[in-house]
N, C-alpha and C positions, 0 to 999 in steps of 0.2 A: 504493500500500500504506500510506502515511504515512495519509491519509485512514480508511482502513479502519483501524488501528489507533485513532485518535482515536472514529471511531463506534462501536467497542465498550466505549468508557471509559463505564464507568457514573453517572451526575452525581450528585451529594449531593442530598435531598430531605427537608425537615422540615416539621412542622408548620407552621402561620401563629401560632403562640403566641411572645409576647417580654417579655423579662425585663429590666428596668434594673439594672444590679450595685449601683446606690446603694440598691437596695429589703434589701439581702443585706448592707449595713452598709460598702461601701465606699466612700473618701472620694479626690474626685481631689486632694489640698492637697499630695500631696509626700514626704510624713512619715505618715500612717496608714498599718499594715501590710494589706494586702489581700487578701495569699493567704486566706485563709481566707473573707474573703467571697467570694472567686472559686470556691473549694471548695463552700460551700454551695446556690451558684446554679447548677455545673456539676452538682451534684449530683440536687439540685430540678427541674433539668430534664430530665433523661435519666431520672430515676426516673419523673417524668409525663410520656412518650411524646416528648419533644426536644422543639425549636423554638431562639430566638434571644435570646440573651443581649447586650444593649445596653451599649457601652461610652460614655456621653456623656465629652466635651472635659472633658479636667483631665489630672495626673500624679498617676499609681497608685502606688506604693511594692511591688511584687510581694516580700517574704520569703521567698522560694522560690520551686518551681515551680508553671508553670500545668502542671494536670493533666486531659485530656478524658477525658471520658465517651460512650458511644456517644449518637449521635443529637443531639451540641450543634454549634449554628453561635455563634461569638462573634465579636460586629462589633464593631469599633474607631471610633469616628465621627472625623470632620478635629478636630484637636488634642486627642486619647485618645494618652498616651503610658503606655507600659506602660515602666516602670524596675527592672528590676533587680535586686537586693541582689548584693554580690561576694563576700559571706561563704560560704565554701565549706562551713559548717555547716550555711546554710539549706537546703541541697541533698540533704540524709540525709533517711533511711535510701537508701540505694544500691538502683540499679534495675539489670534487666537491659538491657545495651543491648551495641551492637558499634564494638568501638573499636578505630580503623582495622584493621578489619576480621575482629576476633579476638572472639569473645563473651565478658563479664565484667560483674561486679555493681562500680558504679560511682557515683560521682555523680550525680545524675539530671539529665538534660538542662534546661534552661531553661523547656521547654515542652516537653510527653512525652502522650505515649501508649501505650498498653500492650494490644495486642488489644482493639480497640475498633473500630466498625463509622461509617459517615455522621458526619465530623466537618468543622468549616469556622474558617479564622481568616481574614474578610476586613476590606477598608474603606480608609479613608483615615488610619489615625491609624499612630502610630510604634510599634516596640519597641526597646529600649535596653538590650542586656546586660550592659555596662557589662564585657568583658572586660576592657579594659586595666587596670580597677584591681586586679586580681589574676588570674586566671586564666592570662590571654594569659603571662605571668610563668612561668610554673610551666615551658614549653616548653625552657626554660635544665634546668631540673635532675630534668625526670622521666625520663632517660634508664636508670637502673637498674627504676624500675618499668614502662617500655613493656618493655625486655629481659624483664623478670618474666612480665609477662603473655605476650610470645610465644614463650615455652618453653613455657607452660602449654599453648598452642595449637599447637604443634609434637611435643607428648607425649601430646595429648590428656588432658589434664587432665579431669575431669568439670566441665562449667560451673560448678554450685553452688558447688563449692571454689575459685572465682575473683573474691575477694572482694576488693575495692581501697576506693575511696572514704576514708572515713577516715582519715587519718595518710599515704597515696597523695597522688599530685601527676599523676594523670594527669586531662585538663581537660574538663568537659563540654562536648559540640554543644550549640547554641544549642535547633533542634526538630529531636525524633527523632520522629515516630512510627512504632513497631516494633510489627509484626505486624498492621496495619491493612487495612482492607479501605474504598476511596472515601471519598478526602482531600483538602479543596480549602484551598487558599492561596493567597488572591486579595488584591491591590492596596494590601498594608499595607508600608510601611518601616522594615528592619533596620537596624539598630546596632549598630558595637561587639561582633560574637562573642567568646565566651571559645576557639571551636574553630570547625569545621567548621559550616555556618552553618544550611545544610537539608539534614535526613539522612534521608530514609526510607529505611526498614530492612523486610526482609522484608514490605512492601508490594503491596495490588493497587487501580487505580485510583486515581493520584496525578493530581492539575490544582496546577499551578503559575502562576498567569495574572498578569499587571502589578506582579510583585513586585519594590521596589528594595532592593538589597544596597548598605549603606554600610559596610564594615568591612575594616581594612586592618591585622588583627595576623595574627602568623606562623599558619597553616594555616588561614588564615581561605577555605575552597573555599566557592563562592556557592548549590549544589545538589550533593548526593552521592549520587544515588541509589542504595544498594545491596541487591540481589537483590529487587529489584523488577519489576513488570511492569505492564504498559501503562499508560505515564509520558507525560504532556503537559507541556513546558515550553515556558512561549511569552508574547512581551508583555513578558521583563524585564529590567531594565538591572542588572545586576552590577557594582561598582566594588569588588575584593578584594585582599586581599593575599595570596592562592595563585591559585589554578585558579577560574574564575568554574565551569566546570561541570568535574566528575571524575564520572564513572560508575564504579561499584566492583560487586561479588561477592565479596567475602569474601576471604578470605586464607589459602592455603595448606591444612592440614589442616585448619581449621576450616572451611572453604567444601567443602572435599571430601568431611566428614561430613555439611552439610547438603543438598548439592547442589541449591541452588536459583540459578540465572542469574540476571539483569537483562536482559529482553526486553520488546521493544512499547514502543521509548521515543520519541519524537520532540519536539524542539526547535526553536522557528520563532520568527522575527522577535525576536530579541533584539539588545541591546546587552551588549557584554562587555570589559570594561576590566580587565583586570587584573593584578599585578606579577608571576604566572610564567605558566601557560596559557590561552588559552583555553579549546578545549575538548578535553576530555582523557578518553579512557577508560582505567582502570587506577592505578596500578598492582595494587592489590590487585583481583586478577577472578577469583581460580580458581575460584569457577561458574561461569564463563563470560558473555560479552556477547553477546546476538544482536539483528536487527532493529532498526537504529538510524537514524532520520530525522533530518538536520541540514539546516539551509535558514534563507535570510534572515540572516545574523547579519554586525554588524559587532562588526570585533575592534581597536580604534585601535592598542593597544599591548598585546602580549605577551611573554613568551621564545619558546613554540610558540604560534602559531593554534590548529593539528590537531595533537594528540599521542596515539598510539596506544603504550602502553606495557606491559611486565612484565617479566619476571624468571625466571632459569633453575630458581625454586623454584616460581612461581605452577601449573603446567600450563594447564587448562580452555583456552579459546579466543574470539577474537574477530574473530568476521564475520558479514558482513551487515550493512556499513558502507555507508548513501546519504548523500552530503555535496552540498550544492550550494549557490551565490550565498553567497559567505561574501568580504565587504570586510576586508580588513586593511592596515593603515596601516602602525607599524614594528615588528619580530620581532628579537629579540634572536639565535635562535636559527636557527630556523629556519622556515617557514611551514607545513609538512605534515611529519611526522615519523613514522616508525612504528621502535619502538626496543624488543626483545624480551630486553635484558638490558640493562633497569634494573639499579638497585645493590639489591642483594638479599643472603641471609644464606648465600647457597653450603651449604644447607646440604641439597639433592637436586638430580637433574638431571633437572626437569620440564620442558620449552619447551612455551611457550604456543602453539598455531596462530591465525596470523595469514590471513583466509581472505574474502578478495570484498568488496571494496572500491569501492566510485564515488564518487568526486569530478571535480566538475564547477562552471565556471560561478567560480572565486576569484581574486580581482584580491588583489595585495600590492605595496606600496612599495616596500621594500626590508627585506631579509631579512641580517642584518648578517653571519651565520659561512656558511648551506647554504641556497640554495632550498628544495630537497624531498632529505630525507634517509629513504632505504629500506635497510636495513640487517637483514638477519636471522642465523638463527643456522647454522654450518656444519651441511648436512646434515637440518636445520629450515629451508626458507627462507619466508620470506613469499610470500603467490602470490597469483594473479587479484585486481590492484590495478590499476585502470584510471583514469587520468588525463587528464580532458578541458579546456579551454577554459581552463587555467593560466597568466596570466601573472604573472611578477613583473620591475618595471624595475630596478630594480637588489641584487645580491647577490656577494660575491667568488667563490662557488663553485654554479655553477649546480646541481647535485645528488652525493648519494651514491648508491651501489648496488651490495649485494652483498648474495649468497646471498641469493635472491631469484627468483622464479619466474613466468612469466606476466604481465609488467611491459607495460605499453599505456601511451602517453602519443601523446595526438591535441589538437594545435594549444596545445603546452606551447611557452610562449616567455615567456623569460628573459636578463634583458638585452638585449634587443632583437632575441634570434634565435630560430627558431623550432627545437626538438630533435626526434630522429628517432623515430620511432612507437616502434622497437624501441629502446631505449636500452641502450649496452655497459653495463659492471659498472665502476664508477669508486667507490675509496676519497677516504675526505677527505682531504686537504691541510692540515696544520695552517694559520691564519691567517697564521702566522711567517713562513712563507714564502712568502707569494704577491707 
């Protein structure tokens, strides 16, 4: 089925026309501001029928954001570095976008899109957001404006009246495109997110191919795909300072207003490094998650590998979970996790179903607190989660297990013994006392 989703992704296609961004008055020295020639050439091209936009070797000075237009590919060539600005003014007039997972008019993402059809950023050259020098910061004291916003989204606020950005401190993603239709991002190297690093947002037809993530400030997640659908990631090496991959849907009543999922996604052959999960679906999903292909991936160092998460406010649902050959070296936490009351705002009693699971085929080191921790909610349990060819050599607490349904674990062995097909119901053990 992984394969047949993959063949229905539709491939980006433009003209054989290409444009030099030096012809459009931009200069690679450093110091020249460039948005605006990037504006004019994005512009020029999509006006006459697309093709490709030429970035020769040098440092771009970007003053704001790059902004696509249907039908543009923009190639980065080997040493094209696109830089930044940290000035949080370059980034007005506010766009609509969805932050962490609530919709609001906002700072505009780094690289943005806006309903816009065939777009491409590939190549060999870098991008450099240059978060730390301001953004990444703001994490410290936007806590009254994220509250802000998720009343608005909890009361159903009208979007339009959900106006942040200016005199706000909540941080743009790095590249959102929202509302897009066949989006390729291929083989160029991030820096330095001010946020969330790749956000497609209400998306169809995402390719994510040879893409490396260097960023390692707080919420810096490597790919977020949210309520999107048929999603290829595959080819990248992530090195983050959150979740290399989170799959999202939205959050709560605003995901429940638009009720659109994140389905047809599949994820192969990556590298994934990163300082909390690997790969993670949730927490925000209340459209729900369906048809998810996992395979090939090394995880050296996490908190969770697999982290299946949400919250007694999220509802929607997440199954149709295929995991397989996934290497993991050492886990903080635990190696495979599915955890249905996250920390959330209590402020309804939605449970999310947890619903058809396969993992197969995962080798882990050592798993420092829980091998495989399954845990669901009384009277909600998690169900049909089938666990095949699991080993982990060493862990203090081979697994958890409650409220929990139709649990299968075939040739699961853990510290060096192999557990019984039907597994009892076993709570955790604080570490304290083992």
């Amino acid at each position: 089925m992984a394969d047949t989703i993959v063949s229905h992704i539709v491939p980006v296609s433009f003209p054989d026309k290409n444009y030099s961004i030096l012809y459009f008055g931009a200069l690679g020295d450093g110091k020249t501001f460039c948005k605006e020639a990037f504006d004019k050439a994005i512009m020029h091209c999509s006006e006459n029928g697309g093709g490709k936009i030429i970035v020769p070797k040098g440092n771009y000075y970007m003053n704001g954001p790059l902004v696509f237009k249907s039908n543009v590919h923009i190639e980065l060539e080997a040493g094209a570095i696109l830089n930044f600005s940290h000035n949080e003014n370059d980034y007005l007039p506010a766009v609509l976008v969805r932050w962490e997972g609530t919709e609001a008019y906002n700072y505009s993402p780094l690289i943005y899109a806006y309903h816009v059809k065939n777009i491409a950023l590939t190549g060999k050259g870098t991008i450099n957001g240059n978060g730390s020098k301001n953004f990444s910061k703001w994490k410290k004291i936007q806590n009254t404006d994220k509250e802000t916003l998720r009343k608005m989204g909890r009361e159903n606020l009208p979007v339009y009246r959900r106006v942040f950005g200016d005199g706000f401190k909540l941080r743009p993603s790095f590249f959102q495109p929202y509302g897009c239709t066949s989006v390729l991002l291929e083989g160029i190297t991030i820096e330095d997110s001010p946020f969330w690093v790749i956000h497609p947002t209400f998306c169809d037809n995402v390719i994510i191919r040879g893409v490396t993530v260097n960023s390692y400030n707080t919420n810096n997640d490597g790919c977020d795909p949210e309520s999107c659908s048929n999603v290829l990631i595959e080819g990248c090496t992530f090195s983050t300072g959150d979740d290399s991959i989170a799959i999202k849907a939205g959050r709560d009543n605003d995901a429940w207003r638009i009720g659109r999922p994140t389905e047809n996604v599949v994820i192969r052959n990556c590298n994934f490094q990163s300082k909390i999960n690997g790969v993670c679906i949730g927490s925000e999903m209340s459209g729900g998650v369906r048809n998810v292909f996992i395979e090939n991936i090394k995880i050296p160092k996490s908190s969770n590998a697999l982290y299946f998460k949400s919250n007694l406010d999220r509802g929607g649902y997440i199954k149709n979970v295929f995991v397989r050959n996934i290497q993991a070296d050492s886990v903080r936490t635990s190696l495979i996790r599915f955890e249905p009351n996250y920390k959330g705002e209590k402020s309804s009693f939605n449970p999310t179903v947890f619903d058809n699971f396969h993992i197969e085929n995962v080798y882990c080191t050592q798993s420092k607190e829980v091998g495989l921790y399954l845990s669901g909610i009384k009277n909600h349990p998690i169900k049909n989660i089938n666990l095949k060819n699991i080993t982990i050599n060493n862990t203090p607490q081979p697994y958890v297990l409650e409220h929990a349904k139709d649990i299968f674990f075939e040739k699961v062995k853990i510290n060096g013994k192999f557990l019984n097909q039907y597994p009892k119901p076993i709570k955790l053990i604080p570490l304290k006392t083992l």
